[in-house]
N, C-alpha and C positions, 0 to 999 in steps of 0.2 A: 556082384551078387544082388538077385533083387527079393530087399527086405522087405520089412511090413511099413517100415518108415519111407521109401523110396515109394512104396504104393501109394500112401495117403496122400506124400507127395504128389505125385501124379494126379491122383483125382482132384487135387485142387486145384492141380496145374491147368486141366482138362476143364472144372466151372469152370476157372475164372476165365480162361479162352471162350468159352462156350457162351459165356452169359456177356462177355464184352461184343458180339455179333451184334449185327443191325438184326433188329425183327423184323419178321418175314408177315408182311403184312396182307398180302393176298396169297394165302396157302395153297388155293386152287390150281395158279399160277407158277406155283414153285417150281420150278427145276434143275432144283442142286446147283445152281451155283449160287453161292454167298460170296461176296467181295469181304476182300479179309483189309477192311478198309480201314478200320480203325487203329491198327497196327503198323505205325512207320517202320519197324522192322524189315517187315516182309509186303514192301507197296508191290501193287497190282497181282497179288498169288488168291487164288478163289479155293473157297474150301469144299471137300467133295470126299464124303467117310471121315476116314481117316488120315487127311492129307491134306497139304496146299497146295496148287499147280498153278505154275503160271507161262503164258503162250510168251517165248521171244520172238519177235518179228525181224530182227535183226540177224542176218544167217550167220552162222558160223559152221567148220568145220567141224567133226565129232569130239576129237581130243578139246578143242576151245571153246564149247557149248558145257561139253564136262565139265570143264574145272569151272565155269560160268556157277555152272549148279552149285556145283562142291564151295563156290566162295560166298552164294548166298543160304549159301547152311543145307542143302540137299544134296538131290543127285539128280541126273535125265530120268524122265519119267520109267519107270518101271511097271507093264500092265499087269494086273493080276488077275485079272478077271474081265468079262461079258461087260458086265458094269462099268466099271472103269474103262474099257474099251469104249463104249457109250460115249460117257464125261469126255472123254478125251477129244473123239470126234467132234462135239459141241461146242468145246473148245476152239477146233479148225473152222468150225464155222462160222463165229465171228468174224474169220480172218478169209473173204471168199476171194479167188483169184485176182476180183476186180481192185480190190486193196493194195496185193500182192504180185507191183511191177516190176518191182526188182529183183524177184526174188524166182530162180526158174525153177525149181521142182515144188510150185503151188500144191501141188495134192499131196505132200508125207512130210512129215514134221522127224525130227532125229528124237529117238528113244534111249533108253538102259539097256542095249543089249548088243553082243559082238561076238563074234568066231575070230577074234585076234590070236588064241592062243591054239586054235587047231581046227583048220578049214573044214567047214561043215556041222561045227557044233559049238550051237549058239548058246551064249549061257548070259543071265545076268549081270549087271557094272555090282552085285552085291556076292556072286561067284555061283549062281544058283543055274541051274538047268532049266530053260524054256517051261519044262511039262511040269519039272516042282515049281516056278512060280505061279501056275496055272494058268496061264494063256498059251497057245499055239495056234490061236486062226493066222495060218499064211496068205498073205494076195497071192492069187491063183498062177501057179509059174512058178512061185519061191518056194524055199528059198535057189537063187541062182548058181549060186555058188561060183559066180566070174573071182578070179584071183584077187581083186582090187574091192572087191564087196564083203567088207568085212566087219560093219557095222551096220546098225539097227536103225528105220525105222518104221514110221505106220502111218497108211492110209486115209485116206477124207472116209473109206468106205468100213475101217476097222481093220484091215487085214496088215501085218507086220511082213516086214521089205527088208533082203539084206542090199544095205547101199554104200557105196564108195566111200570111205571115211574122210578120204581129202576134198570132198564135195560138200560145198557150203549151203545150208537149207537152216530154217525153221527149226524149233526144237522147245520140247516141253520140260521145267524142272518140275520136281514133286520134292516137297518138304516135309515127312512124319511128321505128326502132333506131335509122337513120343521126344523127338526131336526137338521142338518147339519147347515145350515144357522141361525137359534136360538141362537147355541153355538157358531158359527165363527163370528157374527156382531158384532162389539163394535161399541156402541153408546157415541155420543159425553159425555158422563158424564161416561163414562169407565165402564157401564155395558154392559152385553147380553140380547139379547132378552129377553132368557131364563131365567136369572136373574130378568128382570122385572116382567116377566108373574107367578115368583115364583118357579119355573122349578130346 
């Protein structure tokens, strides 16, 4: 249950996150990403909203990119929006094909989403419906719905791909603040957030 104690928690969880970032010394310039640098925790994840995301260059499978996520405290990115669709892209941009020798499906990174449990209907790694998490721009043709396309990802261009899950590609985790703060509070009685709530 989230109390009034578990709140306060949070927002201090949230400064002190907030106020340990590098300053952003030329605003003009800014572009949402922040290198979440200061935190050995979570090396090379950038912060963007509500979130830390960070590009693996190293491909993996969908199942072995998942649990990638799940072992550094997240999950595969999950879009929610126009915005994030954005961030995300910007993300593959650092990473332009020329980088990207070894790697053959250079243009879609692997995402949080899959038709594993009923062909044709994509839902969230969090068990949510495409339209309720609010994205659904498809690259234009998807989804395909070939038998073997049963995972998620998305485009240099924004648009979301259902892709072969036993096909090794690129892939973005996303870390929650709420998250973040969960695992970092110890509360006076030497547990976590996250420990209390069962987590």
């Amino acid at each position: 249950m989230f109390t009034l104690k578990t709140f306060v928690l949070f927002i201090i969880c949230t400064y002190k996150f907030v106020s340990s970032l590098p300053a952003i010394q030329n605003k003009s310039s800014f572009n949402g990403l922040i290198p979440f640098s200061r935190n050995t925790v979570y090396p090379g994840y950038l912060l963007f909203e509500t979130s830390l995301y960070k590009y693996h260059r190293d491909v993996q499978k969908w199942a072995d990119a998942r649990k990638i996520c799940d072992a550094e405290g997240g999950h595969l990115v999950i879009i929610n929006s126009e915005d994030e669709a954005y961030f995300v892209r910007g993300l593959m941009a650092k990473y332009p094909d020329s980088v990207l020798n070894d790697v053959k499906y250079k243009n879609q990174v692997l995402i949080g989403m899959h038709d594993l449990f009923k062909e044709g209907e994509f839902v969230t790694i969090d068990g949510k419906s495409l339209e309720s998490s609010g994205y659904t721009y498809w690259e234009p043709g998807n989804p395909g719905n070939a038998p073997n396309q049963n995972c998620g990802s998305v485009t240099r261009t924004g648009g979301i791909n259902d892709f072969p899950c036993d096909t090794p590609s690129t892939f973005i985790c996303e870390i929650p603040l709420e998250s973040v703060c969960e695992h970092s509070i110890i509360n006076p009685n030497g547990s976590t957030l996250a420990e209390e709530k069962g987590n």
